[in-house]
N, C-alpha and C positions, 0 to 999 in steps of 0.2 A: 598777497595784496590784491591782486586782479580778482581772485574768487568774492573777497569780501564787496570788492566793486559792482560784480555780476549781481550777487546779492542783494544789493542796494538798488539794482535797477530792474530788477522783479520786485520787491517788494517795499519800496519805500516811492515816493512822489515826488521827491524833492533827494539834493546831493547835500551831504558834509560838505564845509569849505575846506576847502586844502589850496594847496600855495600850487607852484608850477612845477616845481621839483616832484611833487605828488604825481601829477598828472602825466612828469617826463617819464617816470617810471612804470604807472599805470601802459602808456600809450607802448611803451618798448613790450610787455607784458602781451598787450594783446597783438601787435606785429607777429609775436614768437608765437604765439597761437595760433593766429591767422583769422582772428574771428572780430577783424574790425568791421564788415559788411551786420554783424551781428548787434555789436555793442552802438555802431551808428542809428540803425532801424530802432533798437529798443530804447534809446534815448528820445529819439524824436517821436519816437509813440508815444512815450511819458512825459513828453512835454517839456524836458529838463536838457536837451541837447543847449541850453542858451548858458545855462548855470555851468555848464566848463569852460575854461582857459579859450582863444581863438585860434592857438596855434594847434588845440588837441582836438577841435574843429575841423579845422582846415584838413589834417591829418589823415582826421576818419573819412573826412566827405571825398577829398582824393582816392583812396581805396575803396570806398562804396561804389564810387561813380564807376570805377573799373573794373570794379566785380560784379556790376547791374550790367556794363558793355558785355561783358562777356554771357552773363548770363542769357541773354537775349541774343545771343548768337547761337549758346549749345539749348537753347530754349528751340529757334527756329528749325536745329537737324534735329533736336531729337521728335519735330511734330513731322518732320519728314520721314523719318525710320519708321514710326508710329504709323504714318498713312499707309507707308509702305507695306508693316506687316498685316494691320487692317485690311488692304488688297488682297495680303496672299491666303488670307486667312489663317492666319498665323497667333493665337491666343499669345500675350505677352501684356506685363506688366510693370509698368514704371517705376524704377526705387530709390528712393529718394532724391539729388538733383532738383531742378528748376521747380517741379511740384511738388513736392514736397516744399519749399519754402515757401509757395504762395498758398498751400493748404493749410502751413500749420503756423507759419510766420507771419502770414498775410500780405506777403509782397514779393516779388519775383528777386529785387534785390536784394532782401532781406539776409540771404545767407548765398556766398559767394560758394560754387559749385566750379570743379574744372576736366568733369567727365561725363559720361551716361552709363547709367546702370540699369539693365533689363533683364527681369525675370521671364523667364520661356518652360515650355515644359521639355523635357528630356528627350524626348522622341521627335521632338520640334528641332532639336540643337541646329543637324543638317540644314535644313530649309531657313533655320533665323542665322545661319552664316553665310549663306548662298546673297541674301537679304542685305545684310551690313556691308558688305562686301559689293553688291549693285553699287550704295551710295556712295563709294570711294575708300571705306574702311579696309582698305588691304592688308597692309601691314600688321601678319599674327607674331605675336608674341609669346615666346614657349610658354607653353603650361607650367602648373605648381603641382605636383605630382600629389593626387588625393585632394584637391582641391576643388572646388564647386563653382569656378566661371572659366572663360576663355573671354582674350583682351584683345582687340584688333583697331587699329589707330589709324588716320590720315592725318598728312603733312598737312599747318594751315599757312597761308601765304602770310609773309611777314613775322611771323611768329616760329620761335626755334622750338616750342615744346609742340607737338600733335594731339590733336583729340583722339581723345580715346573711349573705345566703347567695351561694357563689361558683357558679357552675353552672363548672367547667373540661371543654374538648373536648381539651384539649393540653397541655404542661408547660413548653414554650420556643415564642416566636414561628417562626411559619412560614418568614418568608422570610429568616432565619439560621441554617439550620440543614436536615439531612435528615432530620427528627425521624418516626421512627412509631408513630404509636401502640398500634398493634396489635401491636408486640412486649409493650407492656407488658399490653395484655389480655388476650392468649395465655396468660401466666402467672398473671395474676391467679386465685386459688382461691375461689371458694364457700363464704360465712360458714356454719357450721354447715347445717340440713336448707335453708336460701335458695336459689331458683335464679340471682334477680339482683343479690342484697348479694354485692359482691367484695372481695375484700385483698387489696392490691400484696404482690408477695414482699417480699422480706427488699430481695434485691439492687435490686428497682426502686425502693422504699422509701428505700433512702439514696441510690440514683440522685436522685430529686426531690428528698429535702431537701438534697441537694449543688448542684444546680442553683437550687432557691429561696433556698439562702443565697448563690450567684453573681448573681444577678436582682438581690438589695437591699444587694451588693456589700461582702457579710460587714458592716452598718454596724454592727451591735448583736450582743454579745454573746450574745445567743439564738441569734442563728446558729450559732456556732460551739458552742454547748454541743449543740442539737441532732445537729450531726454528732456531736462527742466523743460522747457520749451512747451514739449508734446502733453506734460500732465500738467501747464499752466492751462492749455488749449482744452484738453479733454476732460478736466475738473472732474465732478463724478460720474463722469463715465465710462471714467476710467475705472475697469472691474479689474481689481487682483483677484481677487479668488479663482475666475476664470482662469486670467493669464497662468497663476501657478500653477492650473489642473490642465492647462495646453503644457505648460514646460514639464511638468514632471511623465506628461505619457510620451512627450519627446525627448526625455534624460538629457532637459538642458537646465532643468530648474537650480544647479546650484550655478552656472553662469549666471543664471538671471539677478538668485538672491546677492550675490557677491556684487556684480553691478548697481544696483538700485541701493542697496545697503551703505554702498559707500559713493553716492549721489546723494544720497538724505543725510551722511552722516558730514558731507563737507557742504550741503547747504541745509538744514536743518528747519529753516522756515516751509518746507516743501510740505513736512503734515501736517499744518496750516489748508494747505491744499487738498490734496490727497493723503490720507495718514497711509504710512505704510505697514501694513500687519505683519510685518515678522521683525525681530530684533537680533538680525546673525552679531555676535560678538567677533569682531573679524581679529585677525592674526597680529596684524601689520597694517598701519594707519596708509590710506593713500592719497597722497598730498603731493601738492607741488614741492612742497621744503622738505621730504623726504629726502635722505640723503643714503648713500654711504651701504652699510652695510643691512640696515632696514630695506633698505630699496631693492638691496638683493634677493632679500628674503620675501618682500612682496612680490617679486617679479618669480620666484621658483613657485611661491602659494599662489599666484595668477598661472602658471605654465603647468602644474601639474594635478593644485588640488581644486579643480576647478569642473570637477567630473563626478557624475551620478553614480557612476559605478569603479568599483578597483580596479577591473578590464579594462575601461578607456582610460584611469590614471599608468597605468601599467604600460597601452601601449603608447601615449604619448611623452612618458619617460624614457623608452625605447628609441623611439623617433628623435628625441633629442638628443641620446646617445649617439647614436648612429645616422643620422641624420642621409637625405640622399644628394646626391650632385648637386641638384638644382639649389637643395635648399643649403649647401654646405657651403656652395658660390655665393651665394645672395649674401650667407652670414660673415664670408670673407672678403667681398668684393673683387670676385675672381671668375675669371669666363670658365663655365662648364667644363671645357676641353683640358684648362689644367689641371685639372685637380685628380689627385693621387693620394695614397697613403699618406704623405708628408702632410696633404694640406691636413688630416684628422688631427695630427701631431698638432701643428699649429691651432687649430679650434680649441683643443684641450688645455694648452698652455695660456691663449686669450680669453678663457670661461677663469682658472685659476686664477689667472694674476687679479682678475676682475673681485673672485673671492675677495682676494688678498687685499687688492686697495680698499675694497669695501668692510674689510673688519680693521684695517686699520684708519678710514676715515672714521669707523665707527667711535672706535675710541679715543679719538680726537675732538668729535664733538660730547662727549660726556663730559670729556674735561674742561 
């Protein structure tokens, strides 16, 4: 129901009437998404914020208002980080966060952000931690073994959750992919008189949030507004042909098609905008009402067939077999230090049973 909503407020001027019960459920929809900062902004740009209910009003402008506070707080450190690496001479560049919503949203509120992410080059890493760590970011957070950031947080007064800063060297794990990054620094431009504040182009720009909403496997609606968003914004100039012949020398291009393919194929007014020139016939529909034992089988065709080559589907079938500490914890909710042979046992029995409920929701809902 909520996508059809999204829908209507990219491409329509005005809303269907619906009663309150619509809109109760609408308004719970987007809560579970998190993307009422999103749905507020694009209404009131379209001029139709008036044509909803006052309590679905009230609702969104309450979350807006606290996700523009916030934003304008991790707005003010991260231009302090930014000054900071500018000082040290330090090349680093912003991803996505508070600029990105006022480059591509056009408002600082427009999309409620609750971290910083900074690209650095590799050989920089040392000096851009030395750096975060000045302004109070002390608090590091284990690594993800083969993973391409390191996380480091400060306490903020009043508040039980910490900001957190991402240092990123990369965009996609190393050993899936031919990823380099020096195409995308190549292009990167020079914030105003700055020598080492950068900004992704346009095209490397939706390359990543293409790729970061493949990472968390489109789960939440944010992703996919994100993209729409970016090819409402960049109309034709946005070049596929390019982006395909960047992702395929970077063996990411069946991430890409898989994402974008199933973004046109749940809003479809999009080639209206930008058409998109390929027609992958996908597996497994991916949908919010996806249930069951389909949802399984998109999440195994997201986790394995999502790779340029047999090699990297090979070793990230490995990797999930055998999975390491860190990542074994995270998938059982269990501190590092326990985990032993038994915890394997139990991974394997919580993947089954998951089979199992899922072929048997499946034929539940057939019938």
């Amino acid at each position: 129901m909520s996508y059809d909503f999204i829908s209507a407020l990219y491409h329509s001027h005005y809303l269907d009437q619906h009663d309150d019960y619509y809109y109760s459920k609408i308004i719970r929809d987007i809560e579970h998404e998190g993307v009422e900062s999103q749905v507020y902004f694009l209404l009131k740009q379209k001029g139709i914020l008036e044509q909803t209910p006052s309590f679905f009003q009230a609702l969104l402008k309450a979350k807006y208002d606290k996700g523009l506070f916030m934003n304008l707080f991790i707005k003010n450190q991260t231009d302090m980080l930014l000054a900071k690496f500018e000082g040290r001479g330090i090349d680093v560049i912003p991803l996505k966060g508070v600029y990105f919503a006022e480059k591509y949203f056009g408002h600082l509120g427009a999309r409620a952000t609750s971290d910083i992410d900074l690209l650095v080059r590799l050989q920089d890493l040392s000096h851009a931690i030395e750096t975060v760590k000045a302004l109070g970011f002390t608090i590091e957070e284990e690594p993800i073994p083969g993973h391409f950031h390191c996380s480091f947080s400060k306490k903020l007064p009043h508040s039980i959750m910490p900001l957190v800063v991402e240092l990123h060297w990369g965009l996609v794990k190393e050993d899936t992919s031919k990823f380099d990054i020096n195409d995308i620094w190549r292009q990167a431009k020079a914030v105003g008189e700055n020598k080492h504040i950068r900004a992704l182009s346009h095209l490397h720009c939706f390359y990543m949030i293409c790729l970061h909403g493949w990472r968390h496997n489109l789960s939440s609606l944010k992703y996919f507004i994100d993209i729409m968003q970016m090819i409402h914004k960049l109309g034709s100039d946005l070049d596929y042909g390019e982006l395909f012949r960047l992702a395929e020398s970077h063996q990411t291009l069946k991430r890409l098609t898989r994402t974008l393919s199933i973004v046109y194929e749940e809003f479809p007014d999009l080639h209206q905008v930008v058409k998109l020139p390929i027609n992958r016939k996908k597996r497994f529909r991916k949908h919010a009402n996806t249930k069951g034992f389909k949802q399984y089988m998109d999440f195994l065709d997201y986790q394995f067939f999502s790779y340029d080559t047999s090699k990297h589907s090979i070793k990230e079938i490995y990797q999930w077999l055998f999975p390491s500490k860190f990542e074994l914890s995270q998938e059982l909710n269990e501190n590092t230090q326990g985990i032993s042979f038994k915890s394997y046992i139990i991974l394997y029995k919580k993947r089954i049973s998951g089979i199992i409920r899922g072929l048997f929701l499946g034929k539940i809902i057939k019938k």
